[in-house]
C-alpha positions in Angstrom: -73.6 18.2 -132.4 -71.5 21.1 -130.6 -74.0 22.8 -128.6 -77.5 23.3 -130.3 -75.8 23.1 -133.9 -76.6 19.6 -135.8 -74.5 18.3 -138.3 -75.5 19.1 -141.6 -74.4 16.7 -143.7 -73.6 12.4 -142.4 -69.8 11.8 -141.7 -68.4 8.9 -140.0 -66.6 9.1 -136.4 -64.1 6.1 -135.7 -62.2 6.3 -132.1 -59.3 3.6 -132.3 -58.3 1.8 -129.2 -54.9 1.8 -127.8 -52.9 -1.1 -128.1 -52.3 -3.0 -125.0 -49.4 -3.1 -123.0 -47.7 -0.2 -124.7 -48.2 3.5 -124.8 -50.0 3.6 -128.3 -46.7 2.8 -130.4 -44.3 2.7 -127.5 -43.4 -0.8 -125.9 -44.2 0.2 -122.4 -47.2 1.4 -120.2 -45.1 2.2 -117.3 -44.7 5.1 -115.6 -41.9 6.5 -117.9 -42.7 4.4 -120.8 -43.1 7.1 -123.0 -39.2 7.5 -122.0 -38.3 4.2 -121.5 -40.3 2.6 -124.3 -38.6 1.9 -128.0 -41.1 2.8 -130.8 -42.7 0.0 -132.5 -42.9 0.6 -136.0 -44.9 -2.8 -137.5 -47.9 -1.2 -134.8 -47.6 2.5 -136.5 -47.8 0.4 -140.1 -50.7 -1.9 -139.1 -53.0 1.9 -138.2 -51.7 3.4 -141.8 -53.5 0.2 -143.3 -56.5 0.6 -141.1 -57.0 4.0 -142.1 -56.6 2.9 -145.6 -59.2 0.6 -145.2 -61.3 3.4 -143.5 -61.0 5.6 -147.0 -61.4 2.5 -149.1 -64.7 2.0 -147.5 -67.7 2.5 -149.9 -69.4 5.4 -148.8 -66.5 7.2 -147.4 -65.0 9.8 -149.2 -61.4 9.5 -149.3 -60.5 13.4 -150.0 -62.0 14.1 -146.7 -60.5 12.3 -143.9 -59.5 14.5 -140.8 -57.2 13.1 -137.8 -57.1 14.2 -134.2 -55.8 12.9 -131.5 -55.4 14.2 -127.8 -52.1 14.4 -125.7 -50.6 10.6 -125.7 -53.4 10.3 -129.1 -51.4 13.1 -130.8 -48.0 11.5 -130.5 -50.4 8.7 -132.1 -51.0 11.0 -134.7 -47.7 12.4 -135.3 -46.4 9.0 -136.4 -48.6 7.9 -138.0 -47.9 11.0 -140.4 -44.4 10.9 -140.3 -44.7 6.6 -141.6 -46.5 8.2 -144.4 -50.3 7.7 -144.4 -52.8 8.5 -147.1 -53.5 11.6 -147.9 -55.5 13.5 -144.9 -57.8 16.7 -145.1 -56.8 17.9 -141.8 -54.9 17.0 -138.8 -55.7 18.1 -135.3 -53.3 17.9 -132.2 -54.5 18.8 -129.0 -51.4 18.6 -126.0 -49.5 17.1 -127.8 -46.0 15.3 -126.6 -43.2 13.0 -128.3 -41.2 10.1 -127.8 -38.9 10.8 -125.3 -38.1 14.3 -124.1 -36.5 17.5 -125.1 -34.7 18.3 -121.9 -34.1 16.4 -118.8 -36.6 19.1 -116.6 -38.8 16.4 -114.1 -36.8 13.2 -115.3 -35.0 10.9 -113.0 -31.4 10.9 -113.3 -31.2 7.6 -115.2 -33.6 8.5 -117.8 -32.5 11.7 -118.4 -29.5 11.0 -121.1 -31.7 8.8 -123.3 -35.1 11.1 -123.4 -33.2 13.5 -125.2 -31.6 10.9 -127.7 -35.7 9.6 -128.2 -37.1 12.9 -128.4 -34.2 14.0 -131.2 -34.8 11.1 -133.1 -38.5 11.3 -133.3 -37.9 15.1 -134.5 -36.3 13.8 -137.1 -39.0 11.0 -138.1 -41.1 14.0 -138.5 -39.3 16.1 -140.6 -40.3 13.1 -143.5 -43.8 13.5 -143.2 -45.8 13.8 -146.4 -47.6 17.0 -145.6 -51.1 18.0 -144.7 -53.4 20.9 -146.2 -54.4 22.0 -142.7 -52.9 21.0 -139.5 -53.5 22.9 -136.1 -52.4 22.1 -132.8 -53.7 23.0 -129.6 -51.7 23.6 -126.3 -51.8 25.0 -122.9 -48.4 27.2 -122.2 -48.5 26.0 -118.8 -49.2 22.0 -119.0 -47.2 20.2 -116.8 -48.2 16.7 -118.4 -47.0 17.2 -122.2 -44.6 20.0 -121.9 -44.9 23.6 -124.0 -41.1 23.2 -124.9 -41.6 19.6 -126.7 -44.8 20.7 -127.9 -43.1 24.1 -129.9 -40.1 21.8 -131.4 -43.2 19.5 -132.4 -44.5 21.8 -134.3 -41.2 23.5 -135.7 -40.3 20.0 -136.6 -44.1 19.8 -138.8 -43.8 22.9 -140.2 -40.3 22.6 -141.5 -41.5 19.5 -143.5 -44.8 22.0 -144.8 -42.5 24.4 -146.1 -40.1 22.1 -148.0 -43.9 21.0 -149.4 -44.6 24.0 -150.0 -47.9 23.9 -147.4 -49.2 25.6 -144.8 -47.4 25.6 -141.9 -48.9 24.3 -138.2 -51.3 26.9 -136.7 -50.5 26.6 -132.9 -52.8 28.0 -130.4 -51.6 28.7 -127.0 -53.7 28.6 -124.4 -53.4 30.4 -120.9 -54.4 28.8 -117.8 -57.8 30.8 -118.1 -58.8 29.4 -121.4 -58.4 25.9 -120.5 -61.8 23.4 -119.7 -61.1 23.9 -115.8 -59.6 26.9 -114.5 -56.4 25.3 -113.1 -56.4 25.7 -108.9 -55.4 23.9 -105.8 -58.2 21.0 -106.2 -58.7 20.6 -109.8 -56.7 20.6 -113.0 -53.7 20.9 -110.7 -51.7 19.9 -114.1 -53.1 22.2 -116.3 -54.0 19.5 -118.4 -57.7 20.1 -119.1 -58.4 21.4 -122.7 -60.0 19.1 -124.7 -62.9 21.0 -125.3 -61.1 24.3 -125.8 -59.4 22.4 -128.7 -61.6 20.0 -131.1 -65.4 21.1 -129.5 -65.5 24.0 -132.0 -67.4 24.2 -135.2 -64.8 26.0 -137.0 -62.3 22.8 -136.4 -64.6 20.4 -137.0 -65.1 22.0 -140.4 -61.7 22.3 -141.4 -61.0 19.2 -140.2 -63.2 17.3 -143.1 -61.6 20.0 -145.9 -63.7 23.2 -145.6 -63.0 27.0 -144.9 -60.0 27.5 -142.1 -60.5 29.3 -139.1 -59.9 33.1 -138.8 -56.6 32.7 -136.8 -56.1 36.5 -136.9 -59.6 37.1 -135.3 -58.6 34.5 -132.8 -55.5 36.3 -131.9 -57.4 39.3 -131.5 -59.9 38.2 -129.4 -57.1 36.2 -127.0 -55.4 39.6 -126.4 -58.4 41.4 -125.4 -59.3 38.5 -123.2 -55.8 38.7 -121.9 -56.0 42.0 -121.1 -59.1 41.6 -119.1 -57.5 38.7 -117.2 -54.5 41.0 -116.2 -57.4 43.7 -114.6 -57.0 40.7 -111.6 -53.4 42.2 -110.9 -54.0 45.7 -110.9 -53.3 47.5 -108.0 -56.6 48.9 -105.7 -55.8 52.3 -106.2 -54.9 52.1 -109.9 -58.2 50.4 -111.2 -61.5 52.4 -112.1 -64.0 53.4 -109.4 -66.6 50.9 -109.0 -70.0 51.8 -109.5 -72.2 51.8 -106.2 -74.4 48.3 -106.8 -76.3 46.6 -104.2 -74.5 44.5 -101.7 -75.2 41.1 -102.9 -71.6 39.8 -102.1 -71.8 40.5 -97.9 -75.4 39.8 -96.5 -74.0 42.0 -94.0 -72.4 44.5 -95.6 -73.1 48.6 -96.5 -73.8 49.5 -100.1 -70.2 49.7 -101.9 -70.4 53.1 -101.9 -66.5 52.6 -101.2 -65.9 48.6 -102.3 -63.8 46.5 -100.5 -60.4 46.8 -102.4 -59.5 43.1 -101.4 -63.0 42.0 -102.5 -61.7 42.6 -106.1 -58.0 41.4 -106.4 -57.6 38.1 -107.6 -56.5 36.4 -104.4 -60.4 36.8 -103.6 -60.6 33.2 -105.6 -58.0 31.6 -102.7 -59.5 33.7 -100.1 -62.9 33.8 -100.2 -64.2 30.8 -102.5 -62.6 27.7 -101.3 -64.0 26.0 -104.5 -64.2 28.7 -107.4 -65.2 27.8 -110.7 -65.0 30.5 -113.6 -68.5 31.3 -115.7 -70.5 30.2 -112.4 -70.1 26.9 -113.0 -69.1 26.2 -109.6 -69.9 28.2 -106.6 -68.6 27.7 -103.0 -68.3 30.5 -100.1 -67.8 30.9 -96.5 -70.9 31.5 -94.9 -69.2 32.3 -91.8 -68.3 36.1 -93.1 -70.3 36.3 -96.1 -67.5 35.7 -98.2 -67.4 35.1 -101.8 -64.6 34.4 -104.8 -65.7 35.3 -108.3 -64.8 37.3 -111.1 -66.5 40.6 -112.8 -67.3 38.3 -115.6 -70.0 36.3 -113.7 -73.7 37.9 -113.4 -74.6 39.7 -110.2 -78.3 38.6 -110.6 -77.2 34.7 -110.0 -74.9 36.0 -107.2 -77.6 37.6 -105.2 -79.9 34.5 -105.9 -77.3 32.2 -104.5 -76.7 34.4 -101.7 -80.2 34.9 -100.9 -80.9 31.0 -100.6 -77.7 30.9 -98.6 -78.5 33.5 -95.9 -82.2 31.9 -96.2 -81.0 28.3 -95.6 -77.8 29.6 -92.8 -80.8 31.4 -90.5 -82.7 28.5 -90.6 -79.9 26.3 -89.4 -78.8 28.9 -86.8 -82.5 28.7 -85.3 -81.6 27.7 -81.6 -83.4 26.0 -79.8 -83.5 28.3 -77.0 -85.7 30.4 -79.2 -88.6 27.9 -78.9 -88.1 28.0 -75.4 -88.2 32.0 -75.0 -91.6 32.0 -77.2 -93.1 29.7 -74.8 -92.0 31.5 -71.7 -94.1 34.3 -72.6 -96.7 32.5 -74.0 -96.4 31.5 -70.3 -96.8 35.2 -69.2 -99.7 36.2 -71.1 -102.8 36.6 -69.2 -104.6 33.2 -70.8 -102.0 31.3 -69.2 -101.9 33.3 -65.9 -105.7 32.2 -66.1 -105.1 28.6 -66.4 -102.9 28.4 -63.9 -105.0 30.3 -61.2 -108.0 28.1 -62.1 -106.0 24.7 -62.1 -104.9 26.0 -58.5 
């Protein structure tokens, strides 16, 4: 189900666990294992049997089996081709990394020499696979877990074999930091490494997945650039960007109709500056209610803005209530004539 949408036909969803003490088919779970680690190639063997058990299944329907995997479940995925697995539909890869590493960028000293060695000869365990009719793979540019230089020799390693097959080669997607789950920022998704939905929670994957029609990449392109371009608005100097028009002022309980806005109000260091925990599309909302502040983009409605602040500046005057206040009202309660009366008769 991907959103209100219901499947509309049965299919079968099997999650396989990861082996234990290991790094799916690497022999270590340590910190560098993935570096460290040999590959274990009687594991990768023993999940192209179970998946051949999967298709020989009665019920299944063996022309239509998609795999996916996510970041350490797409190196999974990547061997498991390259041993030479039955025939798949579709092949998903969403941050995908390798065995080893390309370069020695974030490696200790020690490790660097033989990452590279790993990382080459997995490329070449890849450029034997036995092809795929579809295969996409999804990636953030600036992931700092699983690395957007491995992830484009990957790819160019897949897409070499397609060719010499004479199949479609890998449709990568790159993803800016704005398009991931999370909007990366100081307290969350510091790694950029939040995208799972932004790859494989999308009807059009699902679908080519299991053998259907393939996404419209060129649409996708298309509507990434425009998107792009709207992101860059953030870095546009005051004086070069449109004139606002005049709105209510919903962002500062205190201040004038923007007849004139606030030039700092709208640059993109308003999300550091003024919203000490922004989340884009509203999910999130957080403000200093000392100045009024607040850090969000054009893209979020004005309506919910005014709401929030509304219940803020509500809820913030009800705090600041002194108690001195109390006090004042009955002071001149006090000095009203009843309680001049009062007094004079208790005297």
């Amino acid at each position: 189900m991907i959103g209100k949408k219901i499947a509309q036909e049965p299919f079968l969803l099997v999650c396989p666990g990861k082996p234990k003490n290991g790094w799916w088919f690497i022999d270590s779970e340590s910190e560098w294992g993935w570096v460290q680690g040999d590959v274990c190639q009687g594991t990768v063997q023993l999940y192209c049997r179970w998946l051949k058990s999967l298709a020989d299944t009665s019920g299944s329907d063996a022309k239509r089996i998609g795999l996916f995997g996510w970041s350490g479940g797409a190196y999974a995925v990547t061997e498991i081709l390259a041993q030479g697995c039955i025939p798949l539909s579709g092949v998903g890869l969403g941050a995908v990394h390798g065995h080893g590493q390309i370069d020695d960028t974030g490696l200790p000293s020690h490790l660097a020499e033989g990452a590279t060695e790993k990382f080459q000869a997995y490329l070449k365990r890849l450029k034997w696979h036995k092809g795929c009719p579809w295969i996409e793979a999804t990636h953030g540019t600036t992931d700092e877990e699983s690395k957007w230089p491995d992830a484009q020799e990957i790819c160019k390693a897949l897409s070499s074999r397609q060719q010499a097959l004479r199949k479609p080669c890998v449709n990568l997607r790159e993803l800016a930091p704005y398009e991931q789950d999370v909007r990366p920022k100081k307290k969350k998704n510091k790694t950029h490494h939040n995208y799972f939905n932004a790859s494989f929670l999308r009807e059009e994957f699902l679908v080519a997945l299991l053998g259907g029609p393939k996404p419209n990449y060129a649409l996708w392109h298309k509507q990434q650039a425009a998107r792009a371009a709207e992101e860059c608005a953030w870095d546009t100097p005051a004086d070069e960007q449109p004139p606002a028009k005049k709105i209510k002022p919903w962002a500062d309980a205190n201040a004038e109709p923007w007849a004139d806005p606030n030039a700092e109000w709208w640059s993109g260091d308003a999300y550091e500056a003024d919203g000490d925990d922004y989340q884009a599309d509203g999910d999130d909302w957080g403000w200093d209610q000392g100045d009024g502040g607040l850090g969000l983009s054009w893209h979020n409605s004005s309506a919910r803005v005014a709401m929030l602040r509304a219940k803020a500046k509500a809820k913030a005057k009800a705090k600041a209530k002194p108690q001195g206040q109390k006090a004042i009202q009955l002071r001149k309660r006090c000095g009203s004539e009843d309680c001049q009366k009062g007094s004079q008769a208790r005297n």
